[in-house]
C-alpha positions as CSV (number, residue, x, y, z in Angstrom):
1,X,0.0,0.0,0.0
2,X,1.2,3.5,-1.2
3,X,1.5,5.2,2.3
4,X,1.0,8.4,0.6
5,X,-2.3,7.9,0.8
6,X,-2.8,7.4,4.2
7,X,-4.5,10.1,5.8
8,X,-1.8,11.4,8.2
9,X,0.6,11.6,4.9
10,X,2.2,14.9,4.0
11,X,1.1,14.2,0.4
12,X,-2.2,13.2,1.7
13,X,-2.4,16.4,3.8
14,X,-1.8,18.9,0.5
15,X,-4.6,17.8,-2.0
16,X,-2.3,14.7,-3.4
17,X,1.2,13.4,-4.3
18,X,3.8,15.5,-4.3
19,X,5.6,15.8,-8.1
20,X,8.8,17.4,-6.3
21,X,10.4,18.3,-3.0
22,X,9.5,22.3,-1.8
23,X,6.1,22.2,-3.5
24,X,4.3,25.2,-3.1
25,X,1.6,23.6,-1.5
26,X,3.8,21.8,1.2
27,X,3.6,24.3,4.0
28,X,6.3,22.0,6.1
29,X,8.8,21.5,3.3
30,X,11.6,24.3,4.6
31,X,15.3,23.9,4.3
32,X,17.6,23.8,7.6
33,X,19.9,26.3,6.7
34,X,17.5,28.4,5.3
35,X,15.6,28.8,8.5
36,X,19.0,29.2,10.5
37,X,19.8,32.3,8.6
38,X,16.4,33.7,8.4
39,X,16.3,33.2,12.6
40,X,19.5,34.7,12.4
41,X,18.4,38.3,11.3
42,X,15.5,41.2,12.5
43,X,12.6,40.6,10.1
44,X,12.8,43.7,7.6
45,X,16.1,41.6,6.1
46,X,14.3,37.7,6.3
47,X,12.9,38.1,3.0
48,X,15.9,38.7,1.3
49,X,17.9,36.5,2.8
50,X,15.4,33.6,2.5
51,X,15.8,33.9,-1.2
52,X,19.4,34.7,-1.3
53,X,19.9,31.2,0.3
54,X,17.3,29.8,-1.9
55,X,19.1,31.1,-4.6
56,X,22.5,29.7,-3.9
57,X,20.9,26.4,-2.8
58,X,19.5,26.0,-6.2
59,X,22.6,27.5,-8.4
60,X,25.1,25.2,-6.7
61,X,23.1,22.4,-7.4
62,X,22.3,23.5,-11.3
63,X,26.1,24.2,-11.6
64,X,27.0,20.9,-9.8
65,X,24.9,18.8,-11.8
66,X,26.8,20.5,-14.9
67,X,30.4,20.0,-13.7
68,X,29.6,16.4,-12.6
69,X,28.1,15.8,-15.9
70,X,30.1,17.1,-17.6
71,X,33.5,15.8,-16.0
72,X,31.0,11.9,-16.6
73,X,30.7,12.9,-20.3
74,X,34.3,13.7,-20.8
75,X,35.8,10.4,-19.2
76,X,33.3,8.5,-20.6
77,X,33.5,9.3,-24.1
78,X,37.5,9.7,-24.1
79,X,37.5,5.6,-22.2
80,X,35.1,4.5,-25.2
81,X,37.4,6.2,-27.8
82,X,39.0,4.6,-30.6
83,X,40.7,1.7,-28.9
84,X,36.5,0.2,-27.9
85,X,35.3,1.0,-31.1
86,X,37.6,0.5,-33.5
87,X,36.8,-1.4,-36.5
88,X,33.1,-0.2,-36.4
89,X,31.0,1.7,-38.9
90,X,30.6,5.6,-38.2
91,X,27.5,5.3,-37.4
92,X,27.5,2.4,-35.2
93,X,31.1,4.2,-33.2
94,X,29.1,7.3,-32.7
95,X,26.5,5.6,-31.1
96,X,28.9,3.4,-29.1
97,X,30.6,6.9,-27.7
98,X,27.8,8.8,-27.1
99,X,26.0,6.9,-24.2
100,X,26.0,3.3,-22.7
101,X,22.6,2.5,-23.4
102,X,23.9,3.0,-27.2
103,X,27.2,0.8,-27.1
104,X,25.2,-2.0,-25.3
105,X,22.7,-1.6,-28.4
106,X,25.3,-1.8,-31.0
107,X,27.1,-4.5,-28.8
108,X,23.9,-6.8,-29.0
109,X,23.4,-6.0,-32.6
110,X,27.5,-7.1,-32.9
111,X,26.9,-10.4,-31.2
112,X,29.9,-13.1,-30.4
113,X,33.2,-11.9,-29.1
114,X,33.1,-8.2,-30.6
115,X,29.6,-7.3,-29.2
116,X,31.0,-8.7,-25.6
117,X,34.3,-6.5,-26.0
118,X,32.4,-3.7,-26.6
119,X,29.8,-4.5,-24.0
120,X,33.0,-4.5,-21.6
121,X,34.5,-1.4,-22.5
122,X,31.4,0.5,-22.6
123,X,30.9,-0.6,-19.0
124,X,34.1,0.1,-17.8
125,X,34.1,3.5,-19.7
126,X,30.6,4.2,-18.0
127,X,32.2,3.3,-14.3
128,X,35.2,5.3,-14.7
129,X,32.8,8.5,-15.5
130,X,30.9,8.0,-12.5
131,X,34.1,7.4,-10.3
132,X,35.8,10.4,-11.8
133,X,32.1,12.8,-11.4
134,X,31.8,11.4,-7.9
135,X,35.4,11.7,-7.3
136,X,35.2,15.2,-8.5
137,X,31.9,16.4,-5.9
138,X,33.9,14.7,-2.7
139,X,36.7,17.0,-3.6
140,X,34.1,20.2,-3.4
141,X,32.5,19.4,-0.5
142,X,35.2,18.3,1.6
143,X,36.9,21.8,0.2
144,X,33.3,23.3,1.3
145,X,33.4,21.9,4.7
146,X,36.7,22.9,5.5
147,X,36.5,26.4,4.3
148,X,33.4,26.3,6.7
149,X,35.5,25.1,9.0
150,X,38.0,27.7,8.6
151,X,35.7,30.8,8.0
152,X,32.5,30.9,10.3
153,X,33.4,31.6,13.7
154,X,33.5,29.3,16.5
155,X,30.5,30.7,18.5
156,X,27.1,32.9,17.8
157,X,27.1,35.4,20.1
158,X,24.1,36.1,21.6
159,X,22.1,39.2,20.7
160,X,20.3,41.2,23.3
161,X,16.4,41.5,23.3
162,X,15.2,45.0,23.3
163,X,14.2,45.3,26.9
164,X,17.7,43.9,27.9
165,X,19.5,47.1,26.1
166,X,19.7,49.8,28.6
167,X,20.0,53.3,27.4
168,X,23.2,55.0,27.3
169,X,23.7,57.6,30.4
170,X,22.6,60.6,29.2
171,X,25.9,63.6,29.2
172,X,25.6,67.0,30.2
173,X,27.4,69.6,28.4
C-alpha cells in the first residue's frame, strides 16, 4: 500500500502526491539552513535572505549537476574512444561513444566476441565516469566543509532582546 495515501501523509495532507520536494503547496517542506539564517536576522532583512539562500541552494546544485556531468561525459566518451570502437561503422562508433545505453545496443546487434568486447569497455568507460564525477563532488564538498570550517566563527554570540538594552547615560554639556 502506497502510504501516501494514508490520511496522516504529507502528500495526503496537500490535496495529493507531491511531483517534487518544496512544493508550493507543502507548507512543512523548509530547508535547515535556510531557516538558520532567516532566525538569524531582524525581520525587515528575512525576505531577502530567505531567497538569497534559496538562490544559492538551487545554483550550486544546477552548476554541480553541470560539472559532474560534464566531468562523466568527458571520461566516458575519451575511455570508449578509438581503442573500444575501433573497426566499427561511423554510425555504429558514434552511437557506441555517445551513451551506454547506445554501445550495449550496437554491442547486442554485434553479437559473439566483438559485441561482448564492446559491452565491456562501454561498461568500464561508463564506471570510470561516474568514479571520476563522484570523485570530482567529494573534492568540493570536503573543500566546502573545510572552508566552513576555517571561515565561520566558533561561536554565535548572543544578541540582546530589546528590553535587555539599557540606554546610554545621558551627558551634560
Amino acid at each position: 500500500m502506497d502510504r501516501r495515501s494514508e490520511p496522516g501523509h504529507r502528500a495526503a495532507r496537500s490535496g495529493g502526491s507531491r511531483s517534487r520536494p518544496g512544493h508550493a503547496d507543502d507548507p512543512v517542506d523548509h530547508h535547515p539552513v535556510t531557516e538558520a539564517i532567516v532566525a538569524a536576522l531582524p525581520p525587515a532583512k528575512q525576505g531577502v535572505a530567505s531567497a538569497l539562500s534559496d538562490l544559492t541552494r538551487e545554483l550550486g546544485g544546477v552548476l554541480g549537476i553541470a560539472v559532474m556531468g560534464s566531468v562523466f561525459n568527458t571520461t566516458y566518451r575519451s575511455d570508449a574512444g578509438d581503442a573500444a570502437v575501433g573497426g566499427l561503422p561511423d554510425e555504429a562508433a558514434d552511437a557506441a561513444r555517445d551513451s551506454l545505453a547506445g554501445a550495449l545496443q550496437v554491442a547486442s546487434e554485434l553479437g559473439g566476441r566483438l559485441g561482448a568486447q564492446l559491452a565491456d569497455a562501454a561498461r568500464e568507460a561508463f564506471n570510470s565516469g561516474m568514479i571520476n564525477a563522484l570523485l570530482g563532488g567529494i573534492a568540493v564538498v570536503v573543500l566546502g566543509a573545510s572552508a566552513a570550517v576555517a571561515l565561520l566563527p566558533r561561536r554565535a554570540r548572543p544578541r540582546p532582546d530589546a528590553s535587555e538594552v539599557k540606554d546610554p547615560p545621558a551627558t551634560s554639556p
